[in-house]
MARRO-392958 format. One line per field, with one value per residue: x, y, z of N, C-alpha, C in turn. Coordinates in pm, 1 decimal. Atoms other than C-alpha are relative to their C-alpha. Example, Ala and Ser with C-alpha at 12.3 -4.5 7.8 and 13.67 -1.06 7.14 Angstrom:
2
n_c1	89.0, -82.0
n_c2	-119.0, -119.0
n_c3	0.0, -6.0
ca_c1	1230.0, 1367.0
ca_c2	-450.0, -106.0
ca_c3	780.0, 714.0
c_c1	90.0, -77.0
c_c2	120.0, 109.0
c_c3	0.0, 73.0
This chain:
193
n_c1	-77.9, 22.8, 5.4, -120.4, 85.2, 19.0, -121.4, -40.4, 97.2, -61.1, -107.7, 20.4, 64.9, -119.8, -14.3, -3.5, 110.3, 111.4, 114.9, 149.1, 63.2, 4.9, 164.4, -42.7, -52.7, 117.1, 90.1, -114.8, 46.7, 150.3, 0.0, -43.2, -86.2, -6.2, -106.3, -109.5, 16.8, -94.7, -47.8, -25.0, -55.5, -87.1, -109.5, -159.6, -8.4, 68.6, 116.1, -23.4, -5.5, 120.3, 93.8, 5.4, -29.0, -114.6, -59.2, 29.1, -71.0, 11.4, 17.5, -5.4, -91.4, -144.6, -146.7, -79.7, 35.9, -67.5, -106.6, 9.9, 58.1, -51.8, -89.7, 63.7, 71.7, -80.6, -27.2, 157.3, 96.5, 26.9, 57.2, 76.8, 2.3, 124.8, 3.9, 131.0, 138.5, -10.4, -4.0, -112.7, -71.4, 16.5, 62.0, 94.8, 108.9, -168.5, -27.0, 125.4, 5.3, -67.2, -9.5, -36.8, -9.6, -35.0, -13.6, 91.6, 27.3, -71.6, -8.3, 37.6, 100.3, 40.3, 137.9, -82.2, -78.3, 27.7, 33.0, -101.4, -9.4, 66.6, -87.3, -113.9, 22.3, 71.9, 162.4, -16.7, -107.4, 21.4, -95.6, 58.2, -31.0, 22.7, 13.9, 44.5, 145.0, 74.7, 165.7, 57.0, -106.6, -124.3, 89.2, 124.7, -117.1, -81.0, 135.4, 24.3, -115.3, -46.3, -35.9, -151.9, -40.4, 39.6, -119.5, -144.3, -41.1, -100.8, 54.6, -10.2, 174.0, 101.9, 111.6, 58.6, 134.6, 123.3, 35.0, 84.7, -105.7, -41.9, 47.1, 42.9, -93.1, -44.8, 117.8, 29.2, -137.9, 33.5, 3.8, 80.8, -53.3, 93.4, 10.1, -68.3, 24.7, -79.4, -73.2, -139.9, -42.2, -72.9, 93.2, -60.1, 66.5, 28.4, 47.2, -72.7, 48.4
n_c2	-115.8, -89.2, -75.3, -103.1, -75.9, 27.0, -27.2, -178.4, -59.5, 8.9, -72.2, -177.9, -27.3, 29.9, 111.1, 9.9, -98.2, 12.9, 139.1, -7.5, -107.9, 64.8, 34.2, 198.0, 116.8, 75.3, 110.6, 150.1, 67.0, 53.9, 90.9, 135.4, 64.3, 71.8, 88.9, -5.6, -128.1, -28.9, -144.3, -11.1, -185.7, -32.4, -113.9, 41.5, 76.7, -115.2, 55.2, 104.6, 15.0, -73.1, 109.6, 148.0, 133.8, 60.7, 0.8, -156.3, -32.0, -171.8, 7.9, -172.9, -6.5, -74.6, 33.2, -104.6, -15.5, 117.5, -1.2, -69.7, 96.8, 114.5, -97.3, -45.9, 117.7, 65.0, 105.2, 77.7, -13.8, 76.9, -117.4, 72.9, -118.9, 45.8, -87.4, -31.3, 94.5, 140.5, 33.5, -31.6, 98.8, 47.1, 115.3, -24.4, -12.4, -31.3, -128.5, -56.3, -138.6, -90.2, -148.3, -82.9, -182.8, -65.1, 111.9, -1.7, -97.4, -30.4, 110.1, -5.6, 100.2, 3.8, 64.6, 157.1, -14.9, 37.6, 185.6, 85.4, 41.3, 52.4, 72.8, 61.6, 0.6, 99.1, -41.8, -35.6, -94.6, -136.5, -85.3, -95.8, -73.0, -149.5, -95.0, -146.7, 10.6, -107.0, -16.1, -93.7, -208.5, 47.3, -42.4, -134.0, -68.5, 44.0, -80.8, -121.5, 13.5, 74.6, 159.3, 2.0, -85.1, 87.7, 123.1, -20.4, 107.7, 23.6, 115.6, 126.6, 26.8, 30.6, 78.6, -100.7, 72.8, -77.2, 157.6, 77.4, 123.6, 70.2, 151.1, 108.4, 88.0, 98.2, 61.6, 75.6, 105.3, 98.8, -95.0, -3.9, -122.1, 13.2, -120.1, -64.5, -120.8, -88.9, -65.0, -95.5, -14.6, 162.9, 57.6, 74.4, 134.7, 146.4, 89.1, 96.9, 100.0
n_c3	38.1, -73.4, 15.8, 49.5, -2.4, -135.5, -88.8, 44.9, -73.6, -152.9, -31.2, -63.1, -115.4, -130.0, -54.8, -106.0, -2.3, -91.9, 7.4, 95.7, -9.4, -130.9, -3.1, 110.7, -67.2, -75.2, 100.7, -21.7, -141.7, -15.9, 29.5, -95.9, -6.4, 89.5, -28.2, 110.4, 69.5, 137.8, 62.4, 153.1, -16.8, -181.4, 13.1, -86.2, -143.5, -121.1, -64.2, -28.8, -91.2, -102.0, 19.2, -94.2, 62.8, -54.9, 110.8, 75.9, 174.2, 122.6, 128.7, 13.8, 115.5, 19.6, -131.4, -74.5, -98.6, -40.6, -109.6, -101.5, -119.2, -116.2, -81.4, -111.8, -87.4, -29.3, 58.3, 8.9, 106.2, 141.0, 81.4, 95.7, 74.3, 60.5, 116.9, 36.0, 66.8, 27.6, -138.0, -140.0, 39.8, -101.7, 11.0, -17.4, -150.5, -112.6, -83.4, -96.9, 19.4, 104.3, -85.4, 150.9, -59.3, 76.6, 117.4, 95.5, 119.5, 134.3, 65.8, 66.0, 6.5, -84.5, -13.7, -38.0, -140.6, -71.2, -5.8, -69.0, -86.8, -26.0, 2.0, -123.1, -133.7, -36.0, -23.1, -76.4, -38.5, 27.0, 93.5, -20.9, 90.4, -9.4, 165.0, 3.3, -13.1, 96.4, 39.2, 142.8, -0.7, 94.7, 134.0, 1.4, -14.7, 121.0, 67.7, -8.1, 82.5, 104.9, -35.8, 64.3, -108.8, -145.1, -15.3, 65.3, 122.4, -8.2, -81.0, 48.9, -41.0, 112.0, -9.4, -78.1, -89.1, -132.4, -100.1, 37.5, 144.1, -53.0, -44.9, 119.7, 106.9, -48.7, -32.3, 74.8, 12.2, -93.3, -102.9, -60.1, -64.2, -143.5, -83.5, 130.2, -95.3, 2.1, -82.2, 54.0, 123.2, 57.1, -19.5, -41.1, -13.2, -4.4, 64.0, -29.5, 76.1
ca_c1	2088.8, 2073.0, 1885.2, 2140.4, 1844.7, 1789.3, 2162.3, 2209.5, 1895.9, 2107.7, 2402.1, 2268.4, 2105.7, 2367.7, 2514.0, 2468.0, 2133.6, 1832.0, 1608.3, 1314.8, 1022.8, 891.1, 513.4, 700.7, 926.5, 609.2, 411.9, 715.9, 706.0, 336.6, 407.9, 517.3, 751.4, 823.4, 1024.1, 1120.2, 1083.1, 1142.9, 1190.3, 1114.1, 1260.1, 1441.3, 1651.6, 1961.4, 1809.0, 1664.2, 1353.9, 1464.8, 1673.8, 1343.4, 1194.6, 1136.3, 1288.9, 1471.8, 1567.4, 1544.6, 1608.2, 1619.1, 1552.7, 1593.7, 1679.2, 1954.1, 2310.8, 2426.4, 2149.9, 2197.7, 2504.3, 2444.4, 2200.1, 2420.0, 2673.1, 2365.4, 2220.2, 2534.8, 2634.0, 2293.8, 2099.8, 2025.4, 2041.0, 1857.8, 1905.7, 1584.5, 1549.6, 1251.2, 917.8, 1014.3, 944.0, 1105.9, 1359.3, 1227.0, 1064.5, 698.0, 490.6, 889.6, 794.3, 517.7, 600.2, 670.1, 741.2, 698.5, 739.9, 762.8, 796.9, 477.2, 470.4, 765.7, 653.2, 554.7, 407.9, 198.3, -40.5, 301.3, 452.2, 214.3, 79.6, 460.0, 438.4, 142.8, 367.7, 637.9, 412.5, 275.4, -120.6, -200.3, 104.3, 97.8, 232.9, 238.2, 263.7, 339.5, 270.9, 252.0, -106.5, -318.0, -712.3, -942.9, -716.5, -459.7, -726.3, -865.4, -451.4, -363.3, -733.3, -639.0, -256.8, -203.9, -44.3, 346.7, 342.5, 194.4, 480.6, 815.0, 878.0, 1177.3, 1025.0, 1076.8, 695.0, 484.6, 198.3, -50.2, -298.3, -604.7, -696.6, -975.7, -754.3, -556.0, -758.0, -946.1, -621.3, -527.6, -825.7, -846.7, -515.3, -661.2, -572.6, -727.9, -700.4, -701.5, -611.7, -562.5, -479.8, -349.4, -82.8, 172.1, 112.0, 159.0, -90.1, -16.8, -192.3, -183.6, -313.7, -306.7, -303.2
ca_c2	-289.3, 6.7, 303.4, 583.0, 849.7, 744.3, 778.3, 1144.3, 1244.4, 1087.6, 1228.5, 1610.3, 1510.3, 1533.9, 1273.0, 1375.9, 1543.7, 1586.6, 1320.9, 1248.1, 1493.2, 1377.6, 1285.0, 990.1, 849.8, 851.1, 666.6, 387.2, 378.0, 300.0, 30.1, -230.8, -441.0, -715.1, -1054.4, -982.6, -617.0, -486.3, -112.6, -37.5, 272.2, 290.7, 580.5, 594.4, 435.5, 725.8, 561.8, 234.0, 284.6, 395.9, 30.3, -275.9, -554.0, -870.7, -883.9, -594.6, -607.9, -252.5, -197.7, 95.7, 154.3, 350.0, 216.2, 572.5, 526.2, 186.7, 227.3, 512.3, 299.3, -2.2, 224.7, 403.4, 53.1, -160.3, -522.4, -678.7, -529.6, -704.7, -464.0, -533.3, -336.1, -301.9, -235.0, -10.2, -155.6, -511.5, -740.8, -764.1, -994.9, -1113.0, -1477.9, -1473.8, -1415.2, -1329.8, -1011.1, -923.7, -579.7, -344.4, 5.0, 249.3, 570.1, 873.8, 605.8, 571.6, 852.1, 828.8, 527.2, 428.1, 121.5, 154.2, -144.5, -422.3, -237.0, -295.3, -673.8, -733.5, -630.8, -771.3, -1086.5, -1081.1, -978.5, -1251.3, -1293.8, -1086.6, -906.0, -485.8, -264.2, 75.8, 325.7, 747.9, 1010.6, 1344.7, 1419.3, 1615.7, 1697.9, 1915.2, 2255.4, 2109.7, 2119.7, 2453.7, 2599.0, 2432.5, 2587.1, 2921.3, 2939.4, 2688.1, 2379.6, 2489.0, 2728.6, 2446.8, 2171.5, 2196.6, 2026.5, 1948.6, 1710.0, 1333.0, 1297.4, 1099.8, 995.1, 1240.6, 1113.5, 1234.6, 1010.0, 871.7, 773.3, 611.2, 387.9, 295.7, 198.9, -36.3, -153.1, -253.2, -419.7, -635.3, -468.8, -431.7, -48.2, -23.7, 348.2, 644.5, 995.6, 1297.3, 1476.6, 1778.5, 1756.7, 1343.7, 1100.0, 814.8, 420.9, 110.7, -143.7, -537.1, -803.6
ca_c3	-1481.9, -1287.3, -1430.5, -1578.2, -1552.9, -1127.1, -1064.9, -1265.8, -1055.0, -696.7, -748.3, -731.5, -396.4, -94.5, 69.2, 394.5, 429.8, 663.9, 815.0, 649.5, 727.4, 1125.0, 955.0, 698.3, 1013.1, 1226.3, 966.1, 924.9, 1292.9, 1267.2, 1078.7, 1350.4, 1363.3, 1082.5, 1060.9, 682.0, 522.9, 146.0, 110.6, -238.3, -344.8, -54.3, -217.8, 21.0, 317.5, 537.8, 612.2, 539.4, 832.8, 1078.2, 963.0, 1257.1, 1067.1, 1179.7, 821.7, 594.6, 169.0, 5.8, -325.7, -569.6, -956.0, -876.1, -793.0, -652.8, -461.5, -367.1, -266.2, -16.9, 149.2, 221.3, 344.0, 585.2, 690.3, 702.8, 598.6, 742.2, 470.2, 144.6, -146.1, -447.4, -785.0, -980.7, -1361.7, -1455.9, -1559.6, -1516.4, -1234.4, -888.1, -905.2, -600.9, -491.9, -429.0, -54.8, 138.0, 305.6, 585.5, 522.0, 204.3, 258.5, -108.7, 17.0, -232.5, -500.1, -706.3, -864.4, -1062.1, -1199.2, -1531.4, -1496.3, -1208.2, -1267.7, -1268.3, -964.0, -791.9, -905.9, -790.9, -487.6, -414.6, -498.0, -261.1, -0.4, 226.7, 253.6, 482.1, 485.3, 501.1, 193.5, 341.6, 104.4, 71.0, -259.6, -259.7, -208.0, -488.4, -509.6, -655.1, -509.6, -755.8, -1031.9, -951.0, -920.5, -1257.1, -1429.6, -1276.4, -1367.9, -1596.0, -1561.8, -1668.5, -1359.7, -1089.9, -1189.6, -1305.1, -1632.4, -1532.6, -1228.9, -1219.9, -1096.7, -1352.3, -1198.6, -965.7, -666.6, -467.6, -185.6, -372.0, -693.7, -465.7, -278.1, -596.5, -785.2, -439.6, -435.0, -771.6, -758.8, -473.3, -188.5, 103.8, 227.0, 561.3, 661.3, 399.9, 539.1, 444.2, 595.6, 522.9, 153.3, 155.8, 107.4, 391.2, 308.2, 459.1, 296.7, 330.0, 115.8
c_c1	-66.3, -66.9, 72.3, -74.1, 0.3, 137.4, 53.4, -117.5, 71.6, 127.3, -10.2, -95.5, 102.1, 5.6, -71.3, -82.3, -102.4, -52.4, -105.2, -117.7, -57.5, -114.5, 79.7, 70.5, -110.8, -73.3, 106.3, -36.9, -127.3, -6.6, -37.6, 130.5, 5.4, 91.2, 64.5, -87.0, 51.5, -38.0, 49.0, -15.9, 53.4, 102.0, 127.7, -39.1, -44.9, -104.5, 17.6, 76.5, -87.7, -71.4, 78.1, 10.4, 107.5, 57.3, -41.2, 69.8, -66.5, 29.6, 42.6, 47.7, 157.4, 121.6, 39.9, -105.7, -38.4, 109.4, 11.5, -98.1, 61.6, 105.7, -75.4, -11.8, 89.6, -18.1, -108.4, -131.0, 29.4, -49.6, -14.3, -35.5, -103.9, 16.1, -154.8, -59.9, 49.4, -19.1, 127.8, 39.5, 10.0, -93.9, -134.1, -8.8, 160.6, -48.1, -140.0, 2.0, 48.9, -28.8, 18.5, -34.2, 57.9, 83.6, -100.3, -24.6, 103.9, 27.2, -39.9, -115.7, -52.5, -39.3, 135.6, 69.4, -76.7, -46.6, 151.2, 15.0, -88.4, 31.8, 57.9, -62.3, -60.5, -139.5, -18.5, 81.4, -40.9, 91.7, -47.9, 114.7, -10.7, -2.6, 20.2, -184.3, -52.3, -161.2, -43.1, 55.5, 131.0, -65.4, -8.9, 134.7, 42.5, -110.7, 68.3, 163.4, 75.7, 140.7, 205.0, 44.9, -61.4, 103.4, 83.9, -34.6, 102.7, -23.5, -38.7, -127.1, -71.0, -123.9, -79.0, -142.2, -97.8, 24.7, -141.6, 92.7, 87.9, -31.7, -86.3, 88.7, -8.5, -81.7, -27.2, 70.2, 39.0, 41.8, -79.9, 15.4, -17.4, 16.6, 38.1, 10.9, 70.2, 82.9, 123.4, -16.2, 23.7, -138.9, 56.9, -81.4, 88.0, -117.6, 74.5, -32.1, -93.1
c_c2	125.4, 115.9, 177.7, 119.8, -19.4, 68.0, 121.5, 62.2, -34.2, 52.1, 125.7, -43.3, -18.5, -126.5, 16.1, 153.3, -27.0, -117.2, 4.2, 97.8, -113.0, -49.1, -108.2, -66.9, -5.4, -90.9, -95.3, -36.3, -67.0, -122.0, -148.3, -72.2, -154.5, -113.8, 86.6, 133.3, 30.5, 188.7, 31.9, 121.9, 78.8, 133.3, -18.9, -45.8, 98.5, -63.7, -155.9, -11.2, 8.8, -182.9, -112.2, -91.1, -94.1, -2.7, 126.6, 23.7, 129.0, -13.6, 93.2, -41.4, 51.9, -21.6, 91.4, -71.5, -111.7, -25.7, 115.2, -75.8, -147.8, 81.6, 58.6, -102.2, -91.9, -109.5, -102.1, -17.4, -88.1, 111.3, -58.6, 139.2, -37.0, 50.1, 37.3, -61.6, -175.7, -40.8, -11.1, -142.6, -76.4, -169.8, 35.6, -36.0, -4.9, 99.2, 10.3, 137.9, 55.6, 154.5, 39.4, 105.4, 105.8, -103.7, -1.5, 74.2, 64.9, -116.7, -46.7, -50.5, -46.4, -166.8, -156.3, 71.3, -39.9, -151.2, -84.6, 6.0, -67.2, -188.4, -60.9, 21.6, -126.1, 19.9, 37.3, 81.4, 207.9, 111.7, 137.7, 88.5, 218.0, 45.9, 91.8, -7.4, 131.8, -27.5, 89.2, 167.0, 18.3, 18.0, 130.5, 84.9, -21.0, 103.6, 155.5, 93.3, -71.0, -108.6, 18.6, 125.7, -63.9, -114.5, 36.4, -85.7, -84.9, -130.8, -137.0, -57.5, -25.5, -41.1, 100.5, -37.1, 27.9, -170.3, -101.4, -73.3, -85.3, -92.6, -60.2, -71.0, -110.1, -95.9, -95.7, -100.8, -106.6, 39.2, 55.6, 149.5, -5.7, 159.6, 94.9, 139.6, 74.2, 103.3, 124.0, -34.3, -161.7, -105.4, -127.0, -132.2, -50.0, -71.8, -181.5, -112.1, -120.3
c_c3	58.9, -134.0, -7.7, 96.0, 201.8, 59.7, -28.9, 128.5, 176.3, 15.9, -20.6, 151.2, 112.6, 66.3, 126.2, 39.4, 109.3, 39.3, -56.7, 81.3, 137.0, -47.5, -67.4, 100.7, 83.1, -46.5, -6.3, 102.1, 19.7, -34.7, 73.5, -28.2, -100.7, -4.8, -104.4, -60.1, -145.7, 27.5, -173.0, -48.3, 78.0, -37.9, 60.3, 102.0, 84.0, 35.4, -1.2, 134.6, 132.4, -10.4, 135.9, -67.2, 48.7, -113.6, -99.1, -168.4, -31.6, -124.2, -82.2, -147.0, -36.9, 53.6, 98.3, 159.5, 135.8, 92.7, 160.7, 77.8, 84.0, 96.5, 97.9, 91.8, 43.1, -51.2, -10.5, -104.4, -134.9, -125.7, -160.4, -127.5, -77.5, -177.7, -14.8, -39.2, -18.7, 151.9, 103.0, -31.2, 160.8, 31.9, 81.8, 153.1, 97.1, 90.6, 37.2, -21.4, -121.3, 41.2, -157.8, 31.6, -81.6, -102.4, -133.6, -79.2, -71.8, -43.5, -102.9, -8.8, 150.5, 16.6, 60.1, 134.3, 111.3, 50.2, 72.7, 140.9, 83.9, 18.5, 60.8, 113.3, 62.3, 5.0, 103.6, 54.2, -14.6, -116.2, 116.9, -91.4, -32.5, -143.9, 46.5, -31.7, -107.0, 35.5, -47.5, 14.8, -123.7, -121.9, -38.8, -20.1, -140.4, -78.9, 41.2, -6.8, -88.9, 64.2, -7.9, 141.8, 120.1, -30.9, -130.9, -115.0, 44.8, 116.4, -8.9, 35.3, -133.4, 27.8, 170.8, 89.9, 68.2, 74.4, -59.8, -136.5, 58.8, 40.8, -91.3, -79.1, 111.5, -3.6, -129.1, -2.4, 111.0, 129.8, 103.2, 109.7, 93.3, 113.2, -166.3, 59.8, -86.7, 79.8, -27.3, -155.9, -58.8, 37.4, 112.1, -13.1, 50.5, -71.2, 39.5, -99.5, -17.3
């Protein structure tokens, strides 16, 4: 069952909007090329379309946003509706590649999103993964205006990353980091299983 809350939040975002920012389709591109791909959180497909896959399942809680992605990607794709905090309704070690791009941090349950995809990926396979990037200027901005004038309330962001909280969560969660960068405001990993 699709998430109510996902699809009120996709239907104020335009149908027919920008490409993704040129640093997140370069990083996809970086990726490589993949037999079988999941795109989780694929939103409407903007970067899911940028992905090297002979096969390619997209994911997402949100029907709206679901449906604007088969409609971007076309009939080839495999679209896959997710319900919050529960596993992927996916079959274990399928995909050489996962792609969670501006995903994680509007997630509750970090610790099963990620044991799942750890899951469907193959051994060896590559999650690569984007945030919004925070560190200690984010500390020192919240300390010196207060925390209700550095993030909206109103913002579906639950969960906040430096590059070190990052590669210690992947890491814990078995994960084998293998690049972590920051860029424009966005944290960019790879990691491999």
């Amino acid at each position: 069952m699709a998430s109510r809350y996902d699809d009120e939040l996709w239907e104020l975002v335009p149908e027919l909007g920008n490409r993704p920012p040129a640093h997140l389709i370069a990083f996809v591109h970086s990726l490589g090329s993949a037999e079988r791909a999941l795109d989780l959180g694929c939103g409407d497909g903007r970067l899911s379309a940028e992905l090297d896959a002979r096969r390619l399942v997209v994911a997402d809680t949100s029907r709206v946003a679901l449906d604007r992605a088969g409609a971007r990607l076309g009939a080839e794709v495999e679209l896959v509706e997710l319900e919050p905090d529960r596993e992927l309704p996916l079959e274990d070690t399928q995909f050489d590649l996962v792609l969670c791009a501006e995903t994680l941090e509007h997630v509750r349950d970090v610790q099963l999103l990620l044991s799942e995809i750890r899951r469907v990926l193959r051994p060896g396979g590559t999650l690569g993964l984007t945030t919004p990037a925070h560190n200690r200027l984010t500390g020192l901005r919240i300390f010196v205006r207060g925390f209700e004038r550095c993030f909206d309330p109103l913002s579906p962001h639950l969960r906040f990353f430096s590059r070190r909280s990052l590669t210690r969560l992947l890491d814990e969660m078995g994960f084998d980091v293998r690049s972590m960068r920051r860029e424009k405001g966005t944290l960019l990993a790879t990691a491999r299983r």
